[in-house]
BAFI-3210 file (N, C-alpha, C; in Angstrom, 3 decimals, decimal comma, padded with zeros to 6 digits):
// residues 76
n [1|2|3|4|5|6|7|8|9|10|11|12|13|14|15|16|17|18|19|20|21|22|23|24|25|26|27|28|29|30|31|32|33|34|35|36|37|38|39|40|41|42|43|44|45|46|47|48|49|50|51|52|53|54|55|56|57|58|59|60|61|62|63|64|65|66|67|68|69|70|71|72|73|74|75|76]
n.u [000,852|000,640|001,631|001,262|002,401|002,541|004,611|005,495|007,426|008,591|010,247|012,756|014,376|014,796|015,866|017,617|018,571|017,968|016,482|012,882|009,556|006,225|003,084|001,359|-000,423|-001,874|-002,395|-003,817|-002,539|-004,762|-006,504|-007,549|-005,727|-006,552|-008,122|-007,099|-007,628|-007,780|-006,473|-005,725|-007,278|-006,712|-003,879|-002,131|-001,698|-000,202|001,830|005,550|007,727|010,548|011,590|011,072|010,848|009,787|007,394|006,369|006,096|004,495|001,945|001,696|001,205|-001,360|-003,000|-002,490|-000,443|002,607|004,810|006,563|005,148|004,466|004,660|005,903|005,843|006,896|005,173|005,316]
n.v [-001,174|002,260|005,107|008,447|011,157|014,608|016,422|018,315|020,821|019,382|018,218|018,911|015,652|014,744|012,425|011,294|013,923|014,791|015,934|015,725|014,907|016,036|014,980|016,310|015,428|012,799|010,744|008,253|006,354|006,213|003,552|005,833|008,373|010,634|010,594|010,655|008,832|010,363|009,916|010,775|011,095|008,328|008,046|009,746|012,650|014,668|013,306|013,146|011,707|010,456|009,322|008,993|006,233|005,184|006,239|004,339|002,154|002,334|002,895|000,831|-001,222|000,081|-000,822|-003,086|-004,907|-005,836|-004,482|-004,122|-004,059|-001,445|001,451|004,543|008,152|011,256|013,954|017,630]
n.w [000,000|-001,051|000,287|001,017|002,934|004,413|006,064|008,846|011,205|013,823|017,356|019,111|019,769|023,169|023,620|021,407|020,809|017,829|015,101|014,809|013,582|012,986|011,516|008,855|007,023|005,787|003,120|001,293|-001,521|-004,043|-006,788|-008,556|-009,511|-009,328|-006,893|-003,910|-000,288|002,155|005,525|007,776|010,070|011,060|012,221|015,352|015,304|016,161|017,651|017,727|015,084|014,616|012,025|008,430|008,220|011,104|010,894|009,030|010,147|011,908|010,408|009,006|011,651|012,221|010,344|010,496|008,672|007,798|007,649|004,991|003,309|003,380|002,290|001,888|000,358|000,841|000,235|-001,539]
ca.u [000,000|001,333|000,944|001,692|002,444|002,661|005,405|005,452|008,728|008,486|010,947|014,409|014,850|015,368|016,905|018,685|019,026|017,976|015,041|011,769|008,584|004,723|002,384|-000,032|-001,759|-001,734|-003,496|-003,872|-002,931|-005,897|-006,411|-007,749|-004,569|-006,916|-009,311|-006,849|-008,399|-007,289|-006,327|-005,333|-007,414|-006,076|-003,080|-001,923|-000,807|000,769|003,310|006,732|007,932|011,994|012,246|010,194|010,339|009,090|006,027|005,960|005,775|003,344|001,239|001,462|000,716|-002,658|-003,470|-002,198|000,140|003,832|005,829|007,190|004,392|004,010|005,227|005,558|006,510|006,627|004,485|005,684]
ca.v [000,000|003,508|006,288|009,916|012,235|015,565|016,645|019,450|020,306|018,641|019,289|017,734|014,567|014,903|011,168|011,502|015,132|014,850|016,414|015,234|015,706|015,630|014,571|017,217|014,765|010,985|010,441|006,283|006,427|005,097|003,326|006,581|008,932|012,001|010,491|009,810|008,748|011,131|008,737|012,004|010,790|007,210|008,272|010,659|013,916|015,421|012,364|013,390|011,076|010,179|009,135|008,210|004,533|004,924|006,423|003,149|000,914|003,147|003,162|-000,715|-001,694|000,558|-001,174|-004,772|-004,967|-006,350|-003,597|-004,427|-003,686|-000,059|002,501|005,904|008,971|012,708|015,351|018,417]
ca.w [000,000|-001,077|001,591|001,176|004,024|004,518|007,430|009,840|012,160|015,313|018,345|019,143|020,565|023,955|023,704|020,719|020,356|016,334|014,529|014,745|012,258|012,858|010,368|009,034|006,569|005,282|002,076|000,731|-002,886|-004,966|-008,155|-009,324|-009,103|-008,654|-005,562|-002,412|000,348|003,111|006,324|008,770|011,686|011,500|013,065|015,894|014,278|017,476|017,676|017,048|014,765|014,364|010,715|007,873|008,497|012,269|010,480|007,966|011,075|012,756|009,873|009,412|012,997|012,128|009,111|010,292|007,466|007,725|007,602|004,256|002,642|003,204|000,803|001,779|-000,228|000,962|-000,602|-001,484]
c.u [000,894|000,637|001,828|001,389|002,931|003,274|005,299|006,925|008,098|009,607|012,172|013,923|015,118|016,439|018,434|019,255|018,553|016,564|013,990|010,676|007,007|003,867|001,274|-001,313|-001,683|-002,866|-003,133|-003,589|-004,191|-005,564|-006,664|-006,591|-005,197|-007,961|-008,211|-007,363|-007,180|-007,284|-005,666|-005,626|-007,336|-005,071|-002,706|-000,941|-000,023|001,793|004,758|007,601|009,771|012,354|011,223|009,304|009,939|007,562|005,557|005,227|004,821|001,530|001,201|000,991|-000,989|-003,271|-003,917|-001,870|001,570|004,677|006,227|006,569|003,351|004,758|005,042|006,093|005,965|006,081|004,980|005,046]
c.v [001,232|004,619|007,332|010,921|013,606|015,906|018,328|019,486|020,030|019,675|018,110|017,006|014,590|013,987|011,056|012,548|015,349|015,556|015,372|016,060|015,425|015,451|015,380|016,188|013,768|010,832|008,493|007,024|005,668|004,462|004,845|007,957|010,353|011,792|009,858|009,884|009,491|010,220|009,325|011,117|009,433|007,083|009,784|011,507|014,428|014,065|012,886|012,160|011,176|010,117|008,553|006,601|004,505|005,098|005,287|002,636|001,157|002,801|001,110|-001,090|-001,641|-000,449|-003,282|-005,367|-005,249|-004,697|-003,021|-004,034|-002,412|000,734|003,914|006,826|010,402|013,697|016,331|019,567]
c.w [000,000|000,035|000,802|002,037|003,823|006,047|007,763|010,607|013,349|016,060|018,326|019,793|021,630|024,534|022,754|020,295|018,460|016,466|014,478|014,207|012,669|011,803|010,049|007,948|005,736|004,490|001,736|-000,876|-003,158|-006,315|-009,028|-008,382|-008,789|-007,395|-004,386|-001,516|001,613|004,913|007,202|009,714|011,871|012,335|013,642|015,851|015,260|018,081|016,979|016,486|014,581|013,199|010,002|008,128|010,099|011,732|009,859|009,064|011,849|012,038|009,449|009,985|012,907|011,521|009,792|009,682|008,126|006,748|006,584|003,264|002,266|003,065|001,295|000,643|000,665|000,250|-000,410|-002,020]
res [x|x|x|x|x|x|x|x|x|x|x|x|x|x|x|x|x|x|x|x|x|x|x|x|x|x|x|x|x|x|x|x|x|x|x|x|x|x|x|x|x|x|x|x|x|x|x|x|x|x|x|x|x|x|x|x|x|x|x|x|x|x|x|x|x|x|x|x|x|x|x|x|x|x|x|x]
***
């Protein structure tokens, strides 16, 4: 499954000291490349996320999908 997110800045790390990103908005690609299904309030936007792939596994877990099988890309 393809996802596309839309990031926000977050706050440092207080563990690792690095940047962290919040999610302002998670669309599903569709078959039809102009109808994505917008999938915001699936997950919790005020999470400061660490790195793309924490979001994958985040967004997996939701789904109940193997990890492996979720596709993000960043919108710009």
């Amino acid at each position: 499954m393809l996802f596309e997110y839309t990031r926000r800045r977050g706050v440092r790390s207080p563990v690792t000291d690095a940047a962290t990103f919040k999610v302002t908005r998670l669309k599903q690609a569709s078959a039809q490349a102009d109808k994505p299904v917008d999938l915001s309030h699936i997950i919790d936007r005020s999470y400061n996320y660490h790195s793309p792939r924490e979001l994958r596994w985040h967004i997996a877990e939701r789904f109940g999908l193997p990890p492996a099988t979720v596709a993000l890309q960043e919108a710009h």
